[in-house]
C-alpha positions as CSV (number, residue, x, y, z in Angstrom):
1,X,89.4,103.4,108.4
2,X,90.5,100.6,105.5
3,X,89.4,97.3,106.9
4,X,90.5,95.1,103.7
5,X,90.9,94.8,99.7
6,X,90.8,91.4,97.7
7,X,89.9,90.4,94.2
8,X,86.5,89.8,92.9
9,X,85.6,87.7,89.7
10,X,81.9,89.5,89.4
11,X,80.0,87.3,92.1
12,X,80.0,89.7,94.9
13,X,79.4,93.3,94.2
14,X,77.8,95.4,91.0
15,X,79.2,98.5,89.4
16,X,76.3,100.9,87.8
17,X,74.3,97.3,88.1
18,X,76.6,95.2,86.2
19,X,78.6,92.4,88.0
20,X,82.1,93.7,89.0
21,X,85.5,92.3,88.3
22,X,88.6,93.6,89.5
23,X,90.0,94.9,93.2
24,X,87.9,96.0,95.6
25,X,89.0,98.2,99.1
26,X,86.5,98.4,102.0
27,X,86.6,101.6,104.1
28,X,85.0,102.5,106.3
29,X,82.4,100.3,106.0
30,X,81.8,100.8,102.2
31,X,83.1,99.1,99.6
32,X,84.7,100.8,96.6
33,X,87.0,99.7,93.8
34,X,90.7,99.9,93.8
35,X,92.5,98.2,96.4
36,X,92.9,101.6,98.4
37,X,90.2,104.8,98.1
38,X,91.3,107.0,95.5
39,X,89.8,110.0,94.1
40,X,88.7,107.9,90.8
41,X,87.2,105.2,93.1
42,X,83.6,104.1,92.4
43,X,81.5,102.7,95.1
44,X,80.1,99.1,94.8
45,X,77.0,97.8,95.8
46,X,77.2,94.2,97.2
47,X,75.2,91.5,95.3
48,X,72.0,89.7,96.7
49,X,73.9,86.5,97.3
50,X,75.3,85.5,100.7
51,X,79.0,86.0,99.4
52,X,78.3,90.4,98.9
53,X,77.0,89.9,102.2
54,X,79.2,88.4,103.8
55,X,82.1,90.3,102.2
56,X,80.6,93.6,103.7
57,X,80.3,91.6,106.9
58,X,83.0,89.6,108.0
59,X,85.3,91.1,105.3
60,X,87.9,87.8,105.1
61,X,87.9,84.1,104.9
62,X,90.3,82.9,107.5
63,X,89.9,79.0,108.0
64,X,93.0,77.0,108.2
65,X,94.5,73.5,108.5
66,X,94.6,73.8,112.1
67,X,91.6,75.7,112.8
68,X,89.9,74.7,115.5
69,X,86.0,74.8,114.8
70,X,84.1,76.9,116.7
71,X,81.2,78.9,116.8
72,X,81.5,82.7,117.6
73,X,78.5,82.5,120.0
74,X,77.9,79.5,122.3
75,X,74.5,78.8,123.9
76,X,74.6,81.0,127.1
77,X,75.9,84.3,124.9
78,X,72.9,83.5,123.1
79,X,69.8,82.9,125.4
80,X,68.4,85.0,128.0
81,X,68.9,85.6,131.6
82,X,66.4,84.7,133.8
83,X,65.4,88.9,134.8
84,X,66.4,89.8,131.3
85,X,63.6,92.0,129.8
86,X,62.2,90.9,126.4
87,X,61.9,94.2,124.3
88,X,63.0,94.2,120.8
89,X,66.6,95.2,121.2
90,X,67.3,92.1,123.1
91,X,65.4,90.1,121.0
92,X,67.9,91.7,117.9
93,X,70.7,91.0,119.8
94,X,70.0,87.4,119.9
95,X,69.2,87.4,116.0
96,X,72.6,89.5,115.2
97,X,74.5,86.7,117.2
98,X,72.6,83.8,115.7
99,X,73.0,85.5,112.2
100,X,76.7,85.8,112.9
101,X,77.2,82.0,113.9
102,X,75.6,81.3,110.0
103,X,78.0,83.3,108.7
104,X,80.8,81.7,110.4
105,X,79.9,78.5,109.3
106,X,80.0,79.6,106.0
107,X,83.1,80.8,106.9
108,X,84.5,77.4,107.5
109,X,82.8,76.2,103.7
110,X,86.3,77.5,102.4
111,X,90.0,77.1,102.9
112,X,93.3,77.8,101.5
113,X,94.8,75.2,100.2
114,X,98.1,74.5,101.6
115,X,99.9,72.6,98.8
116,X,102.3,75.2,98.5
117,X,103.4,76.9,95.5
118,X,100.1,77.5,94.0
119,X,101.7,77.9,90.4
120,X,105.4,77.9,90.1
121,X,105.9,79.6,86.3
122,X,109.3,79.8,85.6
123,X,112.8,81.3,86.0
124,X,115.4,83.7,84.6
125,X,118.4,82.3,84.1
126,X,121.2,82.5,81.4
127,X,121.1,81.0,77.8
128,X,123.9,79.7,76.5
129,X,124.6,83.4,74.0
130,X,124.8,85.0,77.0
131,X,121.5,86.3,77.6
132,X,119.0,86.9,80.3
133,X,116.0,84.4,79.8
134,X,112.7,83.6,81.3
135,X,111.9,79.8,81.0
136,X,108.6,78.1,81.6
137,X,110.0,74.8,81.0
138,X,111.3,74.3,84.7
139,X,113.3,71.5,83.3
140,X,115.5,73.6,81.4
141,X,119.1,73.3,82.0
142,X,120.1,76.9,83.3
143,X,123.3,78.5,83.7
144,X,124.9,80.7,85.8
145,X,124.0,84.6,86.4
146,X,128.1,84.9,86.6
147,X,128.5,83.9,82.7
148,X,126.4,86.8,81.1
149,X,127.9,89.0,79.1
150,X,126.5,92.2,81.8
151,X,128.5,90.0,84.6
152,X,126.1,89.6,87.4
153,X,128.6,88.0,89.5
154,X,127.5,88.0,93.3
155,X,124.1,89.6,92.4
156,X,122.6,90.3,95.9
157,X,119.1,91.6,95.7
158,X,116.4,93.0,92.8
159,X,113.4,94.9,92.2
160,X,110.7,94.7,89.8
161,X,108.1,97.3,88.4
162,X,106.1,97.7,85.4
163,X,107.0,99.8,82.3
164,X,105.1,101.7,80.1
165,X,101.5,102.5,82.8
166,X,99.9,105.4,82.7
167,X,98.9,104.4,86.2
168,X,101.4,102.4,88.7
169,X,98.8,101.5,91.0
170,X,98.1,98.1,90.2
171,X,94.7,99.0,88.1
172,X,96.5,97.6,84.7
173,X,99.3,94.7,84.3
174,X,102.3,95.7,82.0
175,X,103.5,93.6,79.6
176,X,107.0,94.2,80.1
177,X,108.6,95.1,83.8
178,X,111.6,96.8,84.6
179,X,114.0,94.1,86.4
180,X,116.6,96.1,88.8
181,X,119.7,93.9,90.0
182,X,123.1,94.8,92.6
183,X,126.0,94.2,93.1
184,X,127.8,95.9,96.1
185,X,129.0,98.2,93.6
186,X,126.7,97.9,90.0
187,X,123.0,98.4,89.2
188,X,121.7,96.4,86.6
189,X,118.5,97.1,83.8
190,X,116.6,94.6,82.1
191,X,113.3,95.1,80.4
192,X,111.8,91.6,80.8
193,X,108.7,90.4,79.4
194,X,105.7,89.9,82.0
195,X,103.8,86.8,80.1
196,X,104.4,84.0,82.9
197,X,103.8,81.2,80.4
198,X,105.6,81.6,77.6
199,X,110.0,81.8,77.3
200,X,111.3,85.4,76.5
201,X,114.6,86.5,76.1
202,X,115.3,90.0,77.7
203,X,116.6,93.1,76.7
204,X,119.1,94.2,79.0
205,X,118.9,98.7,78.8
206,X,122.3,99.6,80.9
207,X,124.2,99.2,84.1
208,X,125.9,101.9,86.2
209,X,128.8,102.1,88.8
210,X,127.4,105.6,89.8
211,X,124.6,107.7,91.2
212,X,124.4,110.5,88.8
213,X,126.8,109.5,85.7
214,X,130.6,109.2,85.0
215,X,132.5,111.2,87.6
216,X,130.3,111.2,90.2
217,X,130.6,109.2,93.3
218,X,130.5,105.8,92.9
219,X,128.9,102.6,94.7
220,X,130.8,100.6,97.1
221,X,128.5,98.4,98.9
222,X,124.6,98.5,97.9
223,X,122.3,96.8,100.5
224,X,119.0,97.4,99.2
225,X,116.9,99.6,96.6
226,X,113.0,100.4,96.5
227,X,110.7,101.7,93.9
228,X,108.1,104.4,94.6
229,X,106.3,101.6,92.0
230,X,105.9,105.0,89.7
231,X,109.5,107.2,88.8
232,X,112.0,106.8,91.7
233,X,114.4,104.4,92.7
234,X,116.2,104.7,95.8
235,X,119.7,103.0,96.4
236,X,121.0,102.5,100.0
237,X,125.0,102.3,99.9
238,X,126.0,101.5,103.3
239,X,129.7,102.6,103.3
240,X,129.1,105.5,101.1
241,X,126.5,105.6,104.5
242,X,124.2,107.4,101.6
243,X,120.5,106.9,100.3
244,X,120.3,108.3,96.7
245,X,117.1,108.9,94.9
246,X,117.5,107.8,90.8
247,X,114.6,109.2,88.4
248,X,113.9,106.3,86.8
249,X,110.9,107.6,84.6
250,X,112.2,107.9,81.3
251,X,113.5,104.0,81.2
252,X,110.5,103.0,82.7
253,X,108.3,104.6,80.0
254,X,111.3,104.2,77.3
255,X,110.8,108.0,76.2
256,X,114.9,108.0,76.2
257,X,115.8,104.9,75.0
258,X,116.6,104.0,71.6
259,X,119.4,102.0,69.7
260,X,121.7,105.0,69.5
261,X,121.2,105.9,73.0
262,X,121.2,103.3,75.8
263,X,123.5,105.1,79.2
264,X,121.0,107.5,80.4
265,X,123.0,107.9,83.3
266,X,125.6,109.9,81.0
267,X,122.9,112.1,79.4
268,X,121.8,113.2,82.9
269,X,118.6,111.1,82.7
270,X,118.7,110.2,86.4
271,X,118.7,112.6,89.2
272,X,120.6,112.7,92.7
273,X,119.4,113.7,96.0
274,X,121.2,112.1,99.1
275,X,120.8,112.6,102.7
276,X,123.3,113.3,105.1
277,X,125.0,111.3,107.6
278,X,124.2,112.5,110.5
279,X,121.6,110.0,111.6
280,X,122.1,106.9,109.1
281,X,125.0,104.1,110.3
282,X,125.3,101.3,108.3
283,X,122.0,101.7,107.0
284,X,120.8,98.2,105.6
285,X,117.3,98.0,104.5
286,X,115.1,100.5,102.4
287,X,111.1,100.1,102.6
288,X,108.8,102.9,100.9
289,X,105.5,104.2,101.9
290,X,102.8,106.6,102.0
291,X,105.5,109.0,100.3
292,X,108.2,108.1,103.2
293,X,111.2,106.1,103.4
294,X,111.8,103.7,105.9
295,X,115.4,102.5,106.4
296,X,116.8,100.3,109.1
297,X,120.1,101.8,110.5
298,X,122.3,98.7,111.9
299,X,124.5,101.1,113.6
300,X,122.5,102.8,115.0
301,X,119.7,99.8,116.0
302,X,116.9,102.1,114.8
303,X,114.1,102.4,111.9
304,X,114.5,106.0,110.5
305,X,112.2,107.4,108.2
306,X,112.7,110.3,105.7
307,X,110.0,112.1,103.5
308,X,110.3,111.5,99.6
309,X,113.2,114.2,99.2
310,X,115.3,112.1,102.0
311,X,115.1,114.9,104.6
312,X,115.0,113.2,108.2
313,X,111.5,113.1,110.0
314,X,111.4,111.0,113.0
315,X,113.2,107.3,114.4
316,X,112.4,104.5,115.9
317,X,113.8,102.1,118.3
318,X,113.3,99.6,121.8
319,X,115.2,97.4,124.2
320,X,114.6,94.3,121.0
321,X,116.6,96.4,118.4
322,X,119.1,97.2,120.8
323,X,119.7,93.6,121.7
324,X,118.7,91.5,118.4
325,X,119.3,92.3,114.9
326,X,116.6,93.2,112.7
327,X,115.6,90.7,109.2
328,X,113.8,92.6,107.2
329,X,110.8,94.9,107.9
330,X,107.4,95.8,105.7
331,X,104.3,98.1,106.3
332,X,101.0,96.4,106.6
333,X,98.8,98.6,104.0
334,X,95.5,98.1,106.0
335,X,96.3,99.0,109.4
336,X,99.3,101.1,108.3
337,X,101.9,99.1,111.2
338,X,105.2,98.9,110.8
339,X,106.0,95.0,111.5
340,X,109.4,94.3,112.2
341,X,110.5,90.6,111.4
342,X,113.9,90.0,114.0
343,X,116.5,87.8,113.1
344,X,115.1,85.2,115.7
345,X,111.8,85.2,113.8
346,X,109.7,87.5,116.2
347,X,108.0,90.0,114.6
348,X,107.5,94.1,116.5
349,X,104.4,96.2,115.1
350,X,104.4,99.2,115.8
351,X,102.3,102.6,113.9
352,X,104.3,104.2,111.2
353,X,104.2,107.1,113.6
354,X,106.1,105.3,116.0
355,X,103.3,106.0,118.8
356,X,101.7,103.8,120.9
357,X,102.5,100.3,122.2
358,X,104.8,97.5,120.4
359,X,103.3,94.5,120.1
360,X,105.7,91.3,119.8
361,X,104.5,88.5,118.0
362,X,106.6,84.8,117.8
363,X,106.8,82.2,115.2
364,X,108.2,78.7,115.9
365,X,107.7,76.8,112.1
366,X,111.3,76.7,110.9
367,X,114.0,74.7,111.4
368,X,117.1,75.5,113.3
369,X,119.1,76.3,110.1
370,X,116.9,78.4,108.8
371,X,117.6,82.0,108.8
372,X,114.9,85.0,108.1
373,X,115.3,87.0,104.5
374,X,112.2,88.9,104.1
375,X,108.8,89.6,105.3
376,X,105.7,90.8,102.6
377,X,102.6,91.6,102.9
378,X,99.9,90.3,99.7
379,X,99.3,92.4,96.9
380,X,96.5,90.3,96.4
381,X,95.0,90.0,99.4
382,X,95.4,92.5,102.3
383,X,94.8,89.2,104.7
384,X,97.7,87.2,103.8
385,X,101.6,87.8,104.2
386,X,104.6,85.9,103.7
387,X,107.6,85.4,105.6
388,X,110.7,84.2,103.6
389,X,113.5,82.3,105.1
390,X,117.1,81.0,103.4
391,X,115.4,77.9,102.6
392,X,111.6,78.5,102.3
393,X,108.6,80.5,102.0
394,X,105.6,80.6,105.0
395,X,102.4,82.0,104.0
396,X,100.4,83.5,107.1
397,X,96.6,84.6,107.7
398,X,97.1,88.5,108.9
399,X,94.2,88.4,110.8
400,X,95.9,86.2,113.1
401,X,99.6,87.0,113.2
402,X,100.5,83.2,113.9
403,X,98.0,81.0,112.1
404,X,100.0,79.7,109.3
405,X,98.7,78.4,106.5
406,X,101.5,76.3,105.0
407,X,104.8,76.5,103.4
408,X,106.6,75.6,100.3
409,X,106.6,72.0,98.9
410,X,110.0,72.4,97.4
411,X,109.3,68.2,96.7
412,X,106.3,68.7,94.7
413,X,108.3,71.4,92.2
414,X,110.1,71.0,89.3
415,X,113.7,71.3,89.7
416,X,113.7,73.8,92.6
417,X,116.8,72.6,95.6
418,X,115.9,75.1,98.2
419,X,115.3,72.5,100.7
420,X,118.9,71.1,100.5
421,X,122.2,73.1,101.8
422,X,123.8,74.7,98.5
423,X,120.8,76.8,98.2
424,X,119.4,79.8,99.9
425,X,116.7,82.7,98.9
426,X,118.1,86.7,99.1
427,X,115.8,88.1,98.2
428,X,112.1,88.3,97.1
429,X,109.6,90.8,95.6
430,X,106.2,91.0,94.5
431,X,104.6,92.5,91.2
432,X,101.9,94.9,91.4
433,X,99.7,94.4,88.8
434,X,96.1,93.9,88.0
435,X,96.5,90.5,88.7
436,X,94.0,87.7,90.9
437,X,97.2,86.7,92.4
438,X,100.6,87.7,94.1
439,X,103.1,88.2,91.2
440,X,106.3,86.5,93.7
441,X,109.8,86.8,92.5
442,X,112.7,84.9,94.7
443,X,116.4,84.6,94.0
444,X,117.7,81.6,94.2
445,X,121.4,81.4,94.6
446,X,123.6,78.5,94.4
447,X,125.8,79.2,98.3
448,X,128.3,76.0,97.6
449,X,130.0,78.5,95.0
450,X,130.9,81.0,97.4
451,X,134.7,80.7,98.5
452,X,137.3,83.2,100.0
453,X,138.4,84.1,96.2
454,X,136.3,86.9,94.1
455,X,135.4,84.6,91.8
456,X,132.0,83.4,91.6
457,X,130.3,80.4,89.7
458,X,127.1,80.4,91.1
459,X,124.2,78.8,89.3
460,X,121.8,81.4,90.6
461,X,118.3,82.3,89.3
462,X,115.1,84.5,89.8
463,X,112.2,81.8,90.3
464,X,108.9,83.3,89.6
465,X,105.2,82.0,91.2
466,X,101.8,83.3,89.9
467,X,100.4,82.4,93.8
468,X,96.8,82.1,93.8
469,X,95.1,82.9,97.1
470,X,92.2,80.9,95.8
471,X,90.0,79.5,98.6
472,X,89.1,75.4,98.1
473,X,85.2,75.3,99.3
474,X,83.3,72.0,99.9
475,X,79.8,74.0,98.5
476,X,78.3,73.1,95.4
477,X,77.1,76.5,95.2
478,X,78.9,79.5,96.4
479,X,76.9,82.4,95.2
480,X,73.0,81.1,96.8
481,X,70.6,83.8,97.7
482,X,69.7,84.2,101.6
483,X,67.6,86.3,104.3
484,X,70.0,89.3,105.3
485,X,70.2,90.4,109.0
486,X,67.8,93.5,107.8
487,X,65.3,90.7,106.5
488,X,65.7,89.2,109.8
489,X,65.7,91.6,112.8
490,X,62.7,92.6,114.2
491,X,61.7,95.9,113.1
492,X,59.5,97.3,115.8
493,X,58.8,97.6,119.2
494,X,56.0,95.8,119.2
495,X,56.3,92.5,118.7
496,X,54.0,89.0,119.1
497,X,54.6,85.5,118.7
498,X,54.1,86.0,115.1
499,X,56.7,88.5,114.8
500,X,59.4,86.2,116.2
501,X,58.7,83.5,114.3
502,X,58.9,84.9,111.0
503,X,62.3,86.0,112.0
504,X,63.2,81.9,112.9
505,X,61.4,81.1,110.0
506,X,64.2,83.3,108.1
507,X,67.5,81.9,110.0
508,X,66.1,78.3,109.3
509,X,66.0,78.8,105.4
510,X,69.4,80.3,105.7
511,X,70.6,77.1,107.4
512,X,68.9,74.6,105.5
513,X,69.9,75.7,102.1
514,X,73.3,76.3,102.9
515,X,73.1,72.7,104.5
516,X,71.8,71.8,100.9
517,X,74.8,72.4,99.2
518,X,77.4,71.0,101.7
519,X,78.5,68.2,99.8
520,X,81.8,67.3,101.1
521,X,84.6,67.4,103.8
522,X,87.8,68.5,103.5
523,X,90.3,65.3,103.8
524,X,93.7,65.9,104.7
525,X,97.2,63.3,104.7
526,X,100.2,63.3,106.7
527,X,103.0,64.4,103.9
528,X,106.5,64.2,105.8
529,X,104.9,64.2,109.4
530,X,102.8,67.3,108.0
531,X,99.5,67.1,107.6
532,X,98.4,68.7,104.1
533,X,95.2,68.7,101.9
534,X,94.4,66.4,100.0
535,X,90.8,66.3,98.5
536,X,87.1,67.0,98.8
537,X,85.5,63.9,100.1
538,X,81.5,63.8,99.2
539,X,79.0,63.0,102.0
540,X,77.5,60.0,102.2
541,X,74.3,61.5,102.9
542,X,72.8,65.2,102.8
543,X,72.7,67.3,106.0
544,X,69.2,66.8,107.5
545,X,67.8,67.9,110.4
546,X,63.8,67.5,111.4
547,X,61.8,70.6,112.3
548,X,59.4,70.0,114.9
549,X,56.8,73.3,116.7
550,X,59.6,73.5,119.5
551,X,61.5,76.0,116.8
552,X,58.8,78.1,117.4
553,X,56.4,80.6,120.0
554,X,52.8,78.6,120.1
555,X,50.0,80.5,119.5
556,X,49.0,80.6,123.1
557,X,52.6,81.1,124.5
558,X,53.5,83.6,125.7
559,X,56.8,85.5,125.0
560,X,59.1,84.9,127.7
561,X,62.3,84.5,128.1
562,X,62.0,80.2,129.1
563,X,60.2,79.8,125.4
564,X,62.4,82.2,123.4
565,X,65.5,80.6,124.9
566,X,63.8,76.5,123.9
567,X,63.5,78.5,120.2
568,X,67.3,79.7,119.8
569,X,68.7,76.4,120.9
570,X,66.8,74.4,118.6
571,X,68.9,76.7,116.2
572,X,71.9,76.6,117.7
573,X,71.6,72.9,118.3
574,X,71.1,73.3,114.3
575,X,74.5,75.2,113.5
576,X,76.5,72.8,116.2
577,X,75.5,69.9,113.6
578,X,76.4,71.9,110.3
579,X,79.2,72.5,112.2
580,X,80.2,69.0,113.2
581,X,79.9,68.0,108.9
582,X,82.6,70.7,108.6
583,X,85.0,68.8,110.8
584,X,88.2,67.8,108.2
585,X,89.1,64.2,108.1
586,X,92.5,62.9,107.9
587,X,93.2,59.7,105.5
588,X,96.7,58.4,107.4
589,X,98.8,58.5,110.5
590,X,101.1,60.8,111.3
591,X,103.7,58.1,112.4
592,X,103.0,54.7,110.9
593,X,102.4,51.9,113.3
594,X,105.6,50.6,113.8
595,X,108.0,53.6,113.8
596,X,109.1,54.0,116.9
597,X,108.9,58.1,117.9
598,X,111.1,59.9,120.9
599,X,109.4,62.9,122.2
């Protein structure tokens, strides 16, 4: 079963017995590189730190702004019952549930920072000869799509995957991607550099009206393409009510393409294969996975899914599709759901199987006007997705479907309008690549330029952010060695006084030296009524808490129940005061004093 993947930077697991940098997956229980098992994945062995342990634990970090602190066991979880026997499984079960508070509370050491964009990069937009550009300087005057010389006028959607791999699996980063635009009725090729910090012109390859060369049928109204992210691109054309499969493989590794020979479409360099229409209507929205695609049929209010050579294999639908219209629609890699974002923001999972129970979830951070665009799940981190809106982007903890973790500061960028009403997002995408962070493109467009007229003078671009899923930790040491459950649990049935202390003895250096490097709290300020991080506020004193015999079984007490339960909740009284120094503090008012607020 995959439980996670995330990014290591060599202080968690070793490799042959050298610290590890790169993706790791965890399945089943054991963690291997890659972020899914492969055949050419290795297995990793977790470092002798508390972060490898508590990685092969707890798998994710999941502490938020509004996280309320608690621990996972309380007091009367963890003592025992007045007839409870006192062998040494229930003595381990205490121990395991002790352990686990410790690790929760180093747990709440970290949190994602919610000043959102983490890193906002740059933007293609249009240079004044007429060519595609990326831009770092966020300053830059830009121009609009509409004026290039390749005429993206009314460009409605993109894709973006990386050229010349000999794996497209996110193990390496290309330097150059492949960047896919529509029209209803055009595709559109550029080869565009992938260095995020410096300006680069692109090189635009070709553009096509048709599937499969001069002659052949051509587009009318293109809703959506997809990548296989190795050789195929699939096109949805909703009045041609076709899904056509392009070989994109030869422009993607530029084994065709050379200054006498550019239209590969005319040279028969892509390849056709469309489906039928005998159960696609107005199909909208194309998804691939797993070697399937997914495609959201507006006619018909259903999800159907075909195998790679577009032949039909099963469909998908409930009272909510009937009744509402569907958004978008993504695949969540870990516990392989289809999750369904509706246009009135709820979100159906369901298994890519279609079997089982729905489960409806509902989220209430956007404004009225705001209307949902797309819904993606991290490359970087299999516990974070994003849910995109006209005017915004919300990043979400997966592990809990509604604990958001903050949206866009369009205030704190540099010439970014999304939060006023000329501007909306259509459509957004993320890079795989080799990468410790999500690689998120958005299209911006400029809506004020729209009119009832074809003509189009939209000032549109493709924004790009290099969104680090960094954690912000208030430990001066991350990495610090500690007493594993295995060191702690006792290990045989027979057991004394001595036995169980040197298992307290354990869980108290675990909590006094991660109370040694607790040196601050998280501080947070009211930002436009929100409340938002602000800094790492030192403690005016170190965490100390005064051991006295109580913690402990007396040499000539016996081991009962009434004097094992005094020793856990001296512990537990322990973690409830680590716990209290990891309460946030908040620097302002939401409202100041004399504004006057209606509820």
């Amino acid at each position: 079963m995959k439980i996670s993947f995330n990014y290591t930077n060599g202080n968690a697991f070793n490799l042959n017995n050298e610290p590890y940098t790169g993706y790791y997956n965890i399945t089943d229980g054991i963690v291997y590189t890659g972020r899914e098992l492969q055949n050419s994945s290795l297995p990793l062995d977790a470092q002798e730190n508390i972060l490898g342990n508590y990685i092969t634990t707890k798998y994710i970090f999941n502490r938020s702004t509004d996280t309320n602190l608690v621990l996972t066991y309380t007091m009367s979880d963890l003592e025992f019952q007045p007839n409870e026997i006192v062998n040494q499984n229930s003595i381990n079960d205490k121990l395991d549930k002790l352990y686990s508070n410790f690790l929760e509370l180093y747990n709440f050491c970290f949190i994602q920072d919610n000043n959102l964009p983490a890193n906002y990069s740059g933007y293609f937009g249009v240079s004044s000869n007429d060519s595609l550009v990326y831009t770092n300087v966020k300053s830059t005057e830009f121009y609009s799509l509409s004026t290039i010389a390749r005429s993206l006028t009314g460009l409605k959607g993109f894709d973006v995957i990386g050229m010349n791999l000999a794996r497209n699996d996110g193990s390496t980063t290309a330097s150059s991607c492949l960047l896919i635009g529509f029209i209803p009725s055009t595709l559109y090729f550029y080869k565009v550099s992938n260095t995020p910090d410096a300006e680069t012109t692109s090189t635009f390859l070709f553009s096509t009206t048709y599937a499969d060369g001069f002659g052949s049928q051509p587009f009318i109204n293109i809703t959506d393409i997809t990548t296989n992210n190795k050789d195929t691109l699939f096109v949805n054309d909703a009045v041609n009510n076709q899904i056509y499969r392009l070989y994109i493989d030869p422009i993607l590794n530029e084994s065709r393409i050379n200054s006498a020979n550019l239209d590969l479409l005319n040279t028969g360099g892509l390849k056709i294969n469309t489906t039928g229409n005998d159960f696609l209507s107005g199909a909208t929205l194309l998804y691939y996975f797993a070697n399937e695609i997914y495609t959201y049929n507006q006619g018909r209010k259903s999800i159907t899914v075909l195998d790679d050579n577009l032949a039909f294999k099963r469909e998908f639908s409930n009272t909510k599709l009937k009744t509402s219209n569907v958004a978008d629609f993504a695949i969540n890699p870990i516990d392989e759901k289809v999750y369904i974002l509706m246009d009135n923001f709820e979100i159906i999972e369901i298994k890519k199987d279609f079997t089982g129970q729905t489960n409806i979830t509902k989220h209430n951070n956007f404004t009225d006007s705001e209307i949902p665009k797309r819904i993606l799940f991290s490359d970087n981190d299999s516990n974070l997705y994003y849910i995109l809106t006209t005017n915004n982007v919300y990043k979400y903890y997966n592990s809990a479907k509604d604990k958001l973790i903050g949206n866009f500061k369009w205030h704190s960028t540099t010439n970014i309008n999304l939060s006023s009403t000329d501007r909306e997002i259509f459509d957004a995408k993320i890079l795989l690549e080799n990468e410790d962070y999500d690689s998120l493109f958005i299209l911006d467009k400029d809506v004020t330029a729209f009119s009832t007229t074809s003509a189009y003078t939209g000032r549109d671009r493709i924004l790009r952010f290099t969104e680090t899923n960094n954690q912000v930790t208030c430990l001066d040491n991350i990495n610090f060695n500690i007493f594993t459950l295995n060191d702690i649990r006792v290990n045989s049935q027979y057991f004394n006084n001595i036995t169980f202390n040197k298992s307290i003895k354990k869980i108290l250096f675990n909590l006094d030296i991660l109370s040694s490097f607790i040196l601050s709290n998280f501080t947070y300020s009211y930002v436009n009524e929100e409340l938002v991080y602000s800094s790492n506020l030192i403690l005016s004193s170190n965490i100390y808490v005064e051991k006295d015999y109580n913690y402990f079984v007396g040499v000539n007490e016996t081991v009962s129940p009434q004097v094992l339960n005094r020793c856990i909740g001296r512990l537990y009284n322990y973690q409830n005061i680590i716990l209290n120094s990891l309460e946030k503090r908040i620097k302002n008012l939401r409202y100041p004093i004399s504004q006057v607020v209606n509820f």
